[in-house]
Chimera marker file (.cmm) of the C-alpha trace (Angstrom):
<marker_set name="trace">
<marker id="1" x="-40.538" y="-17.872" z="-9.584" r="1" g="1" b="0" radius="0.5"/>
<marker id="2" x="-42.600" y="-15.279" z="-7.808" r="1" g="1" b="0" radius="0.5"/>
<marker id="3" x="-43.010" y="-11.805" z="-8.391" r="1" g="1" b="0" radius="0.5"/>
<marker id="4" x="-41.503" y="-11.354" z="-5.213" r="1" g="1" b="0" radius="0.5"/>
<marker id="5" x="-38.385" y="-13.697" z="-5.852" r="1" g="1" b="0" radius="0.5"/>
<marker id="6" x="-37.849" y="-11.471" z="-9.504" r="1" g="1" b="0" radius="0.5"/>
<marker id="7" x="-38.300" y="-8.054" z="-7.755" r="1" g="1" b="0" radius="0.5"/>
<marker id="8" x="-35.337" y="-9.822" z="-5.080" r="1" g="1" b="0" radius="0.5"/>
<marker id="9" x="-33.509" y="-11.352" z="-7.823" r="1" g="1" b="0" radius="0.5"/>
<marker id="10" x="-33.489" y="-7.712" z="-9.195" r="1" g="1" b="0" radius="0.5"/>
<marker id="11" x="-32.313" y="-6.048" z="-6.093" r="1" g="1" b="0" radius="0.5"/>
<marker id="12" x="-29.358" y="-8.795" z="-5.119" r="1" g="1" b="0" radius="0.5"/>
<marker id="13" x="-28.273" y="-8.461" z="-9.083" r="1" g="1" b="0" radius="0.5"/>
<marker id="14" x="-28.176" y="-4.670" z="-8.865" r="1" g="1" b="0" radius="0.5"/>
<marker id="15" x="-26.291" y="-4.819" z="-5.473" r="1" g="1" b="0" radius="0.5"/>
<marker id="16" x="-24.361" y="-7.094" z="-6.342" r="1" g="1" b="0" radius="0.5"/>
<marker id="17" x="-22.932" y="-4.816" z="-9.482" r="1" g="1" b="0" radius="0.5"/>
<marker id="18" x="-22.649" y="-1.852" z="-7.451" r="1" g="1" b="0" radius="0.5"/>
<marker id="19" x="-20.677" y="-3.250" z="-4.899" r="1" g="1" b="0" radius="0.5"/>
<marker id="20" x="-18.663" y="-4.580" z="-7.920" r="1" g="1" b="0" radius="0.5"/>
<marker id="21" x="-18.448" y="-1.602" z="-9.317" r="1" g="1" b="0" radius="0.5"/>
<marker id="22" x="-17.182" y="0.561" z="-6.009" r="1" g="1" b="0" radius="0.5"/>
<marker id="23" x="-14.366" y="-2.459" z="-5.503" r="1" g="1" b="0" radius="0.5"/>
<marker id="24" x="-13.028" y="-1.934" z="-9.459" r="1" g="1" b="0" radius="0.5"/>
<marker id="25" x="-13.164" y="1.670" z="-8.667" r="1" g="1" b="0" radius="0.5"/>
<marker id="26" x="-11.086" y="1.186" z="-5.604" r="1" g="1" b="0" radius="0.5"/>
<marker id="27" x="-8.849" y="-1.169" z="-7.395" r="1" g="1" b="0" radius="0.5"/>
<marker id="28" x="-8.154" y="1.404" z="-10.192" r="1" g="1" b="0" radius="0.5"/>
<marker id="29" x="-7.536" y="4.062" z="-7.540" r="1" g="1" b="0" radius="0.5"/>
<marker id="30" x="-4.671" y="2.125" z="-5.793" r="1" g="1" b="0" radius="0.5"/>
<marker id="31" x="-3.589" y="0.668" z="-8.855" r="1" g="1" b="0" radius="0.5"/>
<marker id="32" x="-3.198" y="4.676" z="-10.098" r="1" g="1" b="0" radius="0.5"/>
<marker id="33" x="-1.169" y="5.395" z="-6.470" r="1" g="1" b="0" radius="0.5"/>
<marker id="34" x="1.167" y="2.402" z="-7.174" r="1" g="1" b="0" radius="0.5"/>
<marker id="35" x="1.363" y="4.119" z="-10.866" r="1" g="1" b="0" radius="0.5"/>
<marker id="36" x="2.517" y="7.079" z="-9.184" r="1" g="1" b="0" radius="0.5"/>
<marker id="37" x="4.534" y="6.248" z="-6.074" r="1" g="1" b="0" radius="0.5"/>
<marker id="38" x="6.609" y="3.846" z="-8.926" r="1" g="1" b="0" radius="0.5"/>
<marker id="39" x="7.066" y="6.567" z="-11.304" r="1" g="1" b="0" radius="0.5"/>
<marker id="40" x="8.196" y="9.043" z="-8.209" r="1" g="1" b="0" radius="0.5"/>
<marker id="41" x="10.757" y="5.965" z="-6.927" r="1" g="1" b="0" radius="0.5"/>
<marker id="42" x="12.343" y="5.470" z="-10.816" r="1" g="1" b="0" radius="0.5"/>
<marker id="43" x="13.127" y="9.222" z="-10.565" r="1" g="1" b="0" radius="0.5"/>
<marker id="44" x="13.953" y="9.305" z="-7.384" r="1" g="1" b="0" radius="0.5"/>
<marker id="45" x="16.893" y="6.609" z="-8.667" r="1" g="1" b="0" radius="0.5"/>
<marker id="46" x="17.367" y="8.284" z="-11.663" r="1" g="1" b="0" radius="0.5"/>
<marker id="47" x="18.726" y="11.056" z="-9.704" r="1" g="1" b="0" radius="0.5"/>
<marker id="48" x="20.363" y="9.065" z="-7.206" r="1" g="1" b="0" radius="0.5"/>
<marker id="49" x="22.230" y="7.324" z="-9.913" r="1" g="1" b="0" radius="0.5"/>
<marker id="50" x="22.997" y="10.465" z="-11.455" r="1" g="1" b="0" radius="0.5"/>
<marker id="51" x="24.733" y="11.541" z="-8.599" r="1" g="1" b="0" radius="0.5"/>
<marker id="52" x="26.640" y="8.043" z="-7.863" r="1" g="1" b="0" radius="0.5"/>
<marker id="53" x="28.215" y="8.535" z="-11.321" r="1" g="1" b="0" radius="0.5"/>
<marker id="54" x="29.333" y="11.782" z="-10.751" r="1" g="1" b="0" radius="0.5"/>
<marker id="55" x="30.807" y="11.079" z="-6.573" r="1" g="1" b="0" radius="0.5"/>
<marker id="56" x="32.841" y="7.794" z="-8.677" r="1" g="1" b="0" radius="0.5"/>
<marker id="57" x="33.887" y="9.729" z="-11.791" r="1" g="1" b="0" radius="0.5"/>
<marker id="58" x="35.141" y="12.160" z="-9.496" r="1" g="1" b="0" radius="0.5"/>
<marker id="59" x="37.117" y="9.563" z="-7.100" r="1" g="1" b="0" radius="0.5"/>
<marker id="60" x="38.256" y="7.392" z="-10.296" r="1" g="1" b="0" radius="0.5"/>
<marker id="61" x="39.821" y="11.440" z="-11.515" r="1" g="1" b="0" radius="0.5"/>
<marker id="62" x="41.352" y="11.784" z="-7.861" r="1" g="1" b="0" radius="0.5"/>
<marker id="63" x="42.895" y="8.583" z="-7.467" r="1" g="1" b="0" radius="0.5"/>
<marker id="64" x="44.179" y="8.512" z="-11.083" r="1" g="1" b="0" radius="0.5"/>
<marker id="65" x="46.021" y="12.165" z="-10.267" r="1" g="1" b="0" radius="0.5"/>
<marker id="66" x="47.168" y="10.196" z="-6.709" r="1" g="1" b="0" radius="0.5"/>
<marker id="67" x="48.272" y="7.309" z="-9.018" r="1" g="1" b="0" radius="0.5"/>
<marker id="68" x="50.444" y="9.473" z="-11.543" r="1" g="1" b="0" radius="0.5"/>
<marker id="69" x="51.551" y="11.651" z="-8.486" r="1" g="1" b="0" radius="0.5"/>
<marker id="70" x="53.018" y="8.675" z="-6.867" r="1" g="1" b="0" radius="0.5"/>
<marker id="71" x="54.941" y="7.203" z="-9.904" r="1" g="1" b="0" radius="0.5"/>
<marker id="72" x="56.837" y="10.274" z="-10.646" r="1" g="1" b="0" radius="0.5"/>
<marker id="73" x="57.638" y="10.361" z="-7.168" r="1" g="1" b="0" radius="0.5"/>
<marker id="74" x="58.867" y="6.737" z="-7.387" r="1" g="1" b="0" radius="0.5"/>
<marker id="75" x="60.672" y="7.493" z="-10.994" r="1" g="1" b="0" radius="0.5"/>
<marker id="76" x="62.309" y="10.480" z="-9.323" r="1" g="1" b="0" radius="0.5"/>
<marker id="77" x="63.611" y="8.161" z="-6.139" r="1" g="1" b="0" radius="0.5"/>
<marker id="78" x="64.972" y="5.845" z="-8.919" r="1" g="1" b="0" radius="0.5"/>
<marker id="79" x="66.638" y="8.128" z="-10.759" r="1" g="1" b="0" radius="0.5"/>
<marker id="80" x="68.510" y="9.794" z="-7.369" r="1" g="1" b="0" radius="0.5"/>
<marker id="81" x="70.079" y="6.091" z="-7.012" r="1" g="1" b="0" radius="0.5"/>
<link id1="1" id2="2" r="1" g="1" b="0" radius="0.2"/>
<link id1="2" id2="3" r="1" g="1" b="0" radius="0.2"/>
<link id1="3" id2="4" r="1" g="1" b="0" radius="0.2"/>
<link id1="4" id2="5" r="1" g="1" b="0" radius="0.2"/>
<link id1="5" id2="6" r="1" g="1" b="0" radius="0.2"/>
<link id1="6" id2="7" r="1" g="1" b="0" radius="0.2"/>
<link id1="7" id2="8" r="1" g="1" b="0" radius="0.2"/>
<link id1="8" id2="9" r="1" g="1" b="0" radius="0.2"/>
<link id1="9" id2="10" r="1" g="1" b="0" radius="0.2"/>
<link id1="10" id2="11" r="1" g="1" b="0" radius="0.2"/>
<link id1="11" id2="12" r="1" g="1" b="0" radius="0.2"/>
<link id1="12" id2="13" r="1" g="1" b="0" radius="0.2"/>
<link id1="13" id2="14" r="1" g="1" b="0" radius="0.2"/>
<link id1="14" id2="15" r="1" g="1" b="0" radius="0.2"/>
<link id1="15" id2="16" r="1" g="1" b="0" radius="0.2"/>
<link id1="16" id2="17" r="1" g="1" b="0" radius="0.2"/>
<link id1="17" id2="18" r="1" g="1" b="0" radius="0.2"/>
<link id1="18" id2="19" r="1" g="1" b="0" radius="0.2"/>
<link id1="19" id2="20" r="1" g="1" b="0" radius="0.2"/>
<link id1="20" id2="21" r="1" g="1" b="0" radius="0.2"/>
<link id1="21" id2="22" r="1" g="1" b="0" radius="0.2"/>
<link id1="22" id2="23" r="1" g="1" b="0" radius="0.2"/>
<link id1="23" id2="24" r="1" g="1" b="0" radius="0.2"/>
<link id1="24" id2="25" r="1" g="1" b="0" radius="0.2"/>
<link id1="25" id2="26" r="1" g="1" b="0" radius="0.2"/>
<link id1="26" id2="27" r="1" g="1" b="0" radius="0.2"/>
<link id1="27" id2="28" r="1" g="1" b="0" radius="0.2"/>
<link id1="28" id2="29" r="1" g="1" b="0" radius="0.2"/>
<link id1="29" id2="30" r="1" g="1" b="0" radius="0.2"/>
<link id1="30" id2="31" r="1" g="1" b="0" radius="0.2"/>
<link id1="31" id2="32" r="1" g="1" b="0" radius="0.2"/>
<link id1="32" id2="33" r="1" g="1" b="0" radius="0.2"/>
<link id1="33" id2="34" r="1" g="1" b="0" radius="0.2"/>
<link id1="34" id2="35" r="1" g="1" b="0" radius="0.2"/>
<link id1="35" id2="36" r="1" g="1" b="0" radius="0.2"/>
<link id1="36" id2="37" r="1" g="1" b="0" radius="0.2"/>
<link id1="37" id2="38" r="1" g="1" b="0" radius="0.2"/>
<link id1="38" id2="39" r="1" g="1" b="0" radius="0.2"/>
<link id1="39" id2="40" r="1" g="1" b="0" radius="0.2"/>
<link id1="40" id2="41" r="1" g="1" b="0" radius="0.2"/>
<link id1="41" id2="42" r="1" g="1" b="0" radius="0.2"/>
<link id1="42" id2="43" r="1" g="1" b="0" radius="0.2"/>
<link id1="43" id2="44" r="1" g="1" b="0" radius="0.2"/>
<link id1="44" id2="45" r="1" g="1" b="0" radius="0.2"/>
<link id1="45" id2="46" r="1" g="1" b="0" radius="0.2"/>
<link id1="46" id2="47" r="1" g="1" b="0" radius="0.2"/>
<link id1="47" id2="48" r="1" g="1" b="0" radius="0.2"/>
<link id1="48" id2="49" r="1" g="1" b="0" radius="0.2"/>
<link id1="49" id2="50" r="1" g="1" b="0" radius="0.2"/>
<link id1="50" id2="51" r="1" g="1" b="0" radius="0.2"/>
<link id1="51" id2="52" r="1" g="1" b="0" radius="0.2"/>
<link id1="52" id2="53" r="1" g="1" b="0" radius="0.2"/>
<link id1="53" id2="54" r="1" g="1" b="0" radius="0.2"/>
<link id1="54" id2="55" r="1" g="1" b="0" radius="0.2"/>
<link id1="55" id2="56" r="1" g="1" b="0" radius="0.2"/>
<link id1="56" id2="57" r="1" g="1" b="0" radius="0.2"/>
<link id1="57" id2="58" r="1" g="1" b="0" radius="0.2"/>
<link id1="58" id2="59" r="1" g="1" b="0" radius="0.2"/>
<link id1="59" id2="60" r="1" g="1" b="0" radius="0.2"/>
<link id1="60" id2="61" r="1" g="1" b="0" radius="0.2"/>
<link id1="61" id2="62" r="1" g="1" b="0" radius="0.2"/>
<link id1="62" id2="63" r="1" g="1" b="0" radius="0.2"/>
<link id1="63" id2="64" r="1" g="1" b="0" radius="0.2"/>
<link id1="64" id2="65" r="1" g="1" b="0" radius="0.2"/>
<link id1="65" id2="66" r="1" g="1" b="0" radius="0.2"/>
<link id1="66" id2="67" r="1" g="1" b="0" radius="0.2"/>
<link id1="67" id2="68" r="1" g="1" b="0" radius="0.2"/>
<link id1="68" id2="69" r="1" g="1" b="0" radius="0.2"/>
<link id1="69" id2="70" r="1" g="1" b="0" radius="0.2"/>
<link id1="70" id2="71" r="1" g="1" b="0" radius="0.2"/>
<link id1="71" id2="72" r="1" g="1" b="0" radius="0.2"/>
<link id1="72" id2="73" r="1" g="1" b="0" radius="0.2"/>
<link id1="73" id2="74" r="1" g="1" b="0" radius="0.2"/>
<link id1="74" id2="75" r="1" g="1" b="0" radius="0.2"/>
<link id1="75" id2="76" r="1" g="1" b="0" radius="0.2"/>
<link id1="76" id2="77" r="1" g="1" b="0" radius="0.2"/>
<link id1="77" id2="78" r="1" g="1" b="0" radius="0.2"/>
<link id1="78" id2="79" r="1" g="1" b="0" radius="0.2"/>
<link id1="79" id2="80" r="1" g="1" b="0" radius="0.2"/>
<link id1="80" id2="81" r="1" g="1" b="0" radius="0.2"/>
</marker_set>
């Protein structure tokens, strides 16, 4: 090989890491954003979740007080026969 096809084989090497290293870099950087935008959606759901429990907990208490409500009415109607 020539001088000239080292000094090349040089330069196309070196590019060829720097490009390399600018496309892990960019990987990283999106991988990091995914990181993020994943750790902002769990809690995001956490929350949401959180308040799910609480609306149902809430409806189970209200129907359950609708519930008894409605069988003392229906003991009292049985009793008045």
């Amino acid at each position: 090989m020539s001088l000239f096809g080292n000094i090349e084989k040089l330069i196309t090497e070196h590019g060829s890491a720097a490009v390399l290293r600018e496309r892990i870099k960019l990987a990283q950087e999106k991988y990091e954003l995914l990181e993020r935008k994943l750790a902002d959606a769990k809690e995001d759901h956490a929350k949401e979740l959180k308040q799910l429990k609480m609306a149902h907990a809430k409806e189970v208490e209200e129907l359950r007080a609708k519930f008894a409500a409605n069988t003392r009415r229906t003991k009292v109607k049985r009793a008045k026969r």
